[in-house]
C-alpha positions in Angstrom: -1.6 -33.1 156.6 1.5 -32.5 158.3 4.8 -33.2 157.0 7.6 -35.5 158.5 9.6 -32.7 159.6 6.4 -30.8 161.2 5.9 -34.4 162.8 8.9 -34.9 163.7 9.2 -31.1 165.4 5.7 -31.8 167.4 7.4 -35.0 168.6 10.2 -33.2 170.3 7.6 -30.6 171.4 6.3 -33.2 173.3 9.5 -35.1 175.0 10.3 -31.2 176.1 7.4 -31.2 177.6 7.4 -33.9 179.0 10.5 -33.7 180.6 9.6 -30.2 181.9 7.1 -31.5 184.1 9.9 -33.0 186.4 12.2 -30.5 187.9 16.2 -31.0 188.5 15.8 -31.7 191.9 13.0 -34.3 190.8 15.0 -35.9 188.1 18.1 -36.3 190.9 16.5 -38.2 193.0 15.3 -40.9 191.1 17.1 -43.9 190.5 18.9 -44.5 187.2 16.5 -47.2 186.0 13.7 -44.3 186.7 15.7 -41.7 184.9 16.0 -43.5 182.0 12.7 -44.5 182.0 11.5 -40.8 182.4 9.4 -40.2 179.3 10.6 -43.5 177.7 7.5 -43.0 175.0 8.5 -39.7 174.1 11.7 -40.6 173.2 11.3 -43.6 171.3 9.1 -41.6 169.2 11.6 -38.9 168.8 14.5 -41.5 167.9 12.4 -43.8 165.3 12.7 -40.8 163.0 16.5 -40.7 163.4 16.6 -44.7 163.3 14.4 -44.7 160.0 16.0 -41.9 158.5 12.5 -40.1 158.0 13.8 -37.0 159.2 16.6 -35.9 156.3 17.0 -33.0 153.8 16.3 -35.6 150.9 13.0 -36.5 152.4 11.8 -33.2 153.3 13.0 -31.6 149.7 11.0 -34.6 148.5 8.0 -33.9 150.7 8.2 -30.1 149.6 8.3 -31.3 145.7 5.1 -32.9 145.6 3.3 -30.6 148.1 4.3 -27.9 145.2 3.8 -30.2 142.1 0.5 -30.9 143.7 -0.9 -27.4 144.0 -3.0 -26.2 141.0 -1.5 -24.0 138.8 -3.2 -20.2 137.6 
């Protein structure tokens, strides 16, 4: 199971990607509306983590707690 964090990491991944796919010259010469609606998905993804506040060092300390409190012990 990934972790917010790793989840939030893959989802940037993915808008770099996505917006590698489209060169400068590309990007240019589209049309505001189009440039803003380049990837659209891929950043709405990106920004629900930042708008829910998933992605913060409380929440990932937390996450790393119980991954640790959950492991068996020797």
């Amino acid at each position: 199971m990934s972790s917010v964090y790793e989840k939030w990491i893959s989802a940037n991944h993915t808008l770099f990607a996505c917006y590698e796919k489209v060169s400068a010259d590309q990007f240019n010469a589209l049309a505001k509306a189009d440039q803003d609606n380049l990837c659209k998905k891929e950043q709405e993804t990106v920004a629900g983590f930042l708008k829910n506040d998933s992605v913060n060092f409380r929440s990932i300390i937390n996450e790393r707690i119980t991954a640790i409190s959950s492991e068996p012990h020797h």
